[in-house]
N, C-alpha and C positions, 0 to 999 in steps of 0.2 A: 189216198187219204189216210189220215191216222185219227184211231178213234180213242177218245178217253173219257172218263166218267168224270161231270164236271158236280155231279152232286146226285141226289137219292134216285130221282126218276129222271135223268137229262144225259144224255151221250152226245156230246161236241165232236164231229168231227173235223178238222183241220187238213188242208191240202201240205204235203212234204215238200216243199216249192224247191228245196233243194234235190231231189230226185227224179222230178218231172221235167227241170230242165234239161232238153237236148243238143244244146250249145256249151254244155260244160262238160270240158274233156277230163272229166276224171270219174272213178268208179263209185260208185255209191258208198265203200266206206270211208275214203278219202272225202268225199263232200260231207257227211257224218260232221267226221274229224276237225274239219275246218268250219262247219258252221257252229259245232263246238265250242270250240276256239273262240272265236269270235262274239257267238254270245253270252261270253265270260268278259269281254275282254270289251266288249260296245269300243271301239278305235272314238280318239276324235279325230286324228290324222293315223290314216293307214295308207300304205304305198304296192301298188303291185307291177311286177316285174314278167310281161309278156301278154297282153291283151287277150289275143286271138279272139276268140270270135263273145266272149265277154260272158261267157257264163258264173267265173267266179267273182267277176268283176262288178256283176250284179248283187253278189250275196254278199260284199266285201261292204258294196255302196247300202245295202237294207240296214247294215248295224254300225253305221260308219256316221261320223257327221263329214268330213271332206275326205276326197280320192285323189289318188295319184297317180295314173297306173301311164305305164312306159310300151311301145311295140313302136318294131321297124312298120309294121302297115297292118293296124287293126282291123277286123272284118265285123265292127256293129255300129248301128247307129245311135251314133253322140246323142241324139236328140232326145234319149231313151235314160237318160242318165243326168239326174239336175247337182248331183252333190261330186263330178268327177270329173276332172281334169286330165285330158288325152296330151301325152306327149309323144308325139308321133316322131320318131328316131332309133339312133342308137343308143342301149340305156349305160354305154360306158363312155358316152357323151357326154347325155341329159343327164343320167344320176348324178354325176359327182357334184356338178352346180345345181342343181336345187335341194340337193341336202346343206350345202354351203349356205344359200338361202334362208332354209329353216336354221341353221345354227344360227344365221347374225340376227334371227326373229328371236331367238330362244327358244325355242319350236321343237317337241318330241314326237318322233313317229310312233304311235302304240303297235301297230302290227304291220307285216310286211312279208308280202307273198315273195318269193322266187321262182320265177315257172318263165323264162324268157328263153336267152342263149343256154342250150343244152352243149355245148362243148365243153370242155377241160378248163380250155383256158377263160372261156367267157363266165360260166359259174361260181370261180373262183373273184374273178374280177370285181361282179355284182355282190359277192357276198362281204369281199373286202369294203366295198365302197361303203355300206351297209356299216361296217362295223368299225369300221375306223370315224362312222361321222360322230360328233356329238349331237346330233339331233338325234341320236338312236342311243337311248339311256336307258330305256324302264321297256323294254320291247318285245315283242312276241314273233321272232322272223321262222314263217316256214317255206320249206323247198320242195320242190312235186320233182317226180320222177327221179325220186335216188335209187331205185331200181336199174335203171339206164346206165349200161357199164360207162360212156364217157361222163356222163352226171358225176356217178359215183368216183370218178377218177379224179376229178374234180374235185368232191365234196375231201378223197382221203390224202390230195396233198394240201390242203387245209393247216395249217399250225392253230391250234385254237387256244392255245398257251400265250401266244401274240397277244392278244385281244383281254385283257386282265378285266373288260365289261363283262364278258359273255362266265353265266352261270350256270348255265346247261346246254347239253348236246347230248340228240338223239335222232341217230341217221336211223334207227329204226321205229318211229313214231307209229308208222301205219308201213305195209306188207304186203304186196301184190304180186302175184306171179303173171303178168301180162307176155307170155311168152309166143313168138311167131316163128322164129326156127330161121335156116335158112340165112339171108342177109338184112331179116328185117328186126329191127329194134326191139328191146324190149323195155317198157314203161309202165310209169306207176310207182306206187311209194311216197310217203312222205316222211321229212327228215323235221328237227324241232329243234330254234335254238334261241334260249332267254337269254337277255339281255337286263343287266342289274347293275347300275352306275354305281349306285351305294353303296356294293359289299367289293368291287373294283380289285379281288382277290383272285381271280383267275376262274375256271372250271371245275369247281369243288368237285361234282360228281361224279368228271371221265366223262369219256362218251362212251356213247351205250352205242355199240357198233350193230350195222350190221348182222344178222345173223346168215350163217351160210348151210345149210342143211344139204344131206343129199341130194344129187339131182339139179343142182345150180347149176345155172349155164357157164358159171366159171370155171366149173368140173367137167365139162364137156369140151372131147376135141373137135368135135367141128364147131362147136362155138368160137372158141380160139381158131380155126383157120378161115372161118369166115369175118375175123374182126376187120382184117384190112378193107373188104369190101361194104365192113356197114361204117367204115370209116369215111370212106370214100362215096358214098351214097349220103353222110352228112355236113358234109363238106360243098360237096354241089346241092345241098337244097339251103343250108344257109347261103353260099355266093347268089343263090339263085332269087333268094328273098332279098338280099340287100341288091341286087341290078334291076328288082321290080322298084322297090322303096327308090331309089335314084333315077329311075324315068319318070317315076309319078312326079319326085320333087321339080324335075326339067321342066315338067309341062306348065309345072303351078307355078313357077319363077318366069 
């Protein structure tokens, strides 16, 4: 609960509904950050990029008037969500054609999660599609887990000079050291990047990188000799989510 003085003799206290949920994979100052966001930002169309089990998906649809969120096989139920539209696939499928969609509508996405394919190359993809569309003009797109050396691999072959919309970049918005050691990943982080049609001058500000402090697992040699194996460890659990997503699709055809 959070309590605040709503006048001389009265204390309102209010549930943090963003912190009490335990279907939302991310740390409390990342849900902070993005509930933030968002209610700056009240979307009329917002887009998200990885369902899972629908924790931000919930807080995206509370300040949202429509949703759109993308997963090869969501784990919540639709029934629970009256303003969100499930597209159940690949979102380097689905996204390209329904942001196609919203441009021949006129149609601006105000904010747009990335939190799906955590690979190099998938990352990159989603974030291209994102910004090459015209339905993404006046935009507020952020990314989870740029902490995740392949995320981040991802996020730094980026050309963000490309893109003469995009007004800001900040792969260091929020800061987590979710560290596991060993061959298991490490996640967390979110990255920040506006979107401004009108001034159509490129990335005034630079991006604001990263910071690497001592003690990063980039500076670590077993970190680097264990990459091949957490490479290899997310490589079979992405094949492994798209052979589940293709049996289900078998069953339902």
């Amino acid at each position: 609960m959070l309590a605040y003085d709503a006048g001389e003799d009265e204390v309102v206290r209010a549930p943090v509904h963003s912190l009490a949920d335990d279907n939302w994979q991310m740390s409390p100052g990342e849900r902070a950050a993005i509930e933030g966001l968002l209610a700056q930002i009240r979307p009329a169309l917002a887009i998200e990029i990885g369902t899972a089990q629908g924790g931000s998906t919930r807080r995206i649809a509370h300040y949202s008037n429509e949703v759109h969120t993308f997963d090869l096989a969501p784990e919540v139920d639709r029934k629970q969500f009256f303003n969100v539209t499930f597209h159940v696939g690949d979102s380097h499928e689905l996204l390209p054609e329904f942001l196609h969609e919203l441009e021949v509508k006129g149609r601006n996405v105000d904010f747009a999660l990335v939190d799906g394919d955590h690979r190099a190359a998938g990352v990159c993809a989603d974030l291209d599609d994102l910004l090459r569309s015209h339905a993404v003009r006046q935009t507020c797109i952020v990314m989870h887990d740029t902490m995740n050396e392949e995320v981040r691999a991802g996020l730094d072959r980026m050309d963000w000079a490309a893109y003469p919309s995009v007004s800001y970049v900040d792969l260091a918005f929020t800061e987590a050291d979710h560290s596991f050691g060993g061959i298991h990943e490490r996640w967390g982080g979110l990255g920040l990047v506006l979107v401004d049609e009108s001034r159509r001058n490129g990335c005034r500000t630079g991006v604001v990188a990263r910071r690497r402090g001592l003690g990063a697992h980039g500076e670590e040699i077993a970190w680097h000799l264990t990459a091949p194996a957490r490479w290899v460890h997310r490589e079979v659990r992405h094949r492994a989510k798209s052979l589940v997503l293709r049996i289900r699709n078998s069953f339902v055809a």
